[in-house]
Phi, psi and omega in degrees: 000108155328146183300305352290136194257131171202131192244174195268121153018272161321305193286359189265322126358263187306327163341275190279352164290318179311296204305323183345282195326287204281008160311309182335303198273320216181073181281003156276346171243016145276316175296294193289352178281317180304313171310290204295316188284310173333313206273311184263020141279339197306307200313338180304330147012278170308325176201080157328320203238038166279010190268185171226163182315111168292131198284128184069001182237079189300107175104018177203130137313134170225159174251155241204105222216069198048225191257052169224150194232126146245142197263147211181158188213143240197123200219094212265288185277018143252027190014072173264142159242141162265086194273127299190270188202152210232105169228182196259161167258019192269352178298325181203046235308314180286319190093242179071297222215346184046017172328000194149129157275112205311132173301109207089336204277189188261025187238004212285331186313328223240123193257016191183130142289122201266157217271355181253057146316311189255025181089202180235134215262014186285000000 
């Protein structure tokens, strides 16, 4: 049986913040990029613990999307996923600290992050 896939605010957010950006330019491969994170987060359903570990961040996942990360958490007896957040992956490579944002990207507005981005990982 499959997971149920749900996403947070923030990720629904970073979501239609992406899709903006490369609108700007190319709203047919803004569009189709919005499908493409949409379907795979969705696919985690199926194989949850294909993401690999975020290093210092206990409990929270990240998946790998071209130059996109969906960040995620696994809630094993409501045979849940929780997607987090849809970010570049130039933002931050570790997830850590969320220390700063890549100059030009679609986060670039934004000059700090807080180490409690994804909520809370108990």
């Amino acid at each position: 049986m499959g997971y149920e896939v749900r996403l947070t605010a923030k990720a629904r957010g970073d979501l239609n913040e992406i899709v903006a950006y490369i609108a700007q330019d190319n709203p047919l491969a803004a569009e189709r990029l919005g499908d493409e994170l949409a379907a795979e987060a969705d696919s985690l359903s199926n194989y949850p613990y294909r993401g690999g570990l975020v290093r210092r961040r206990r409990n929270i996942r990240r998946l790998v999307h071209g130059s996109y990360l969906i960040v995620y958490r696994i809630f094993e007896s409501n045979h849940l996923i929780e997607i987090l957040r849809f970010t570049h992956s130039g933002i931050d490579s570790h997830l850590a600290g969320w220390h700063g944002a890549r100059a030009g990207g679609p986060f670039s507005d934004r000059a700090r992050f807080s180490r409690k981005a994804f909520g809370s990982v108990e």
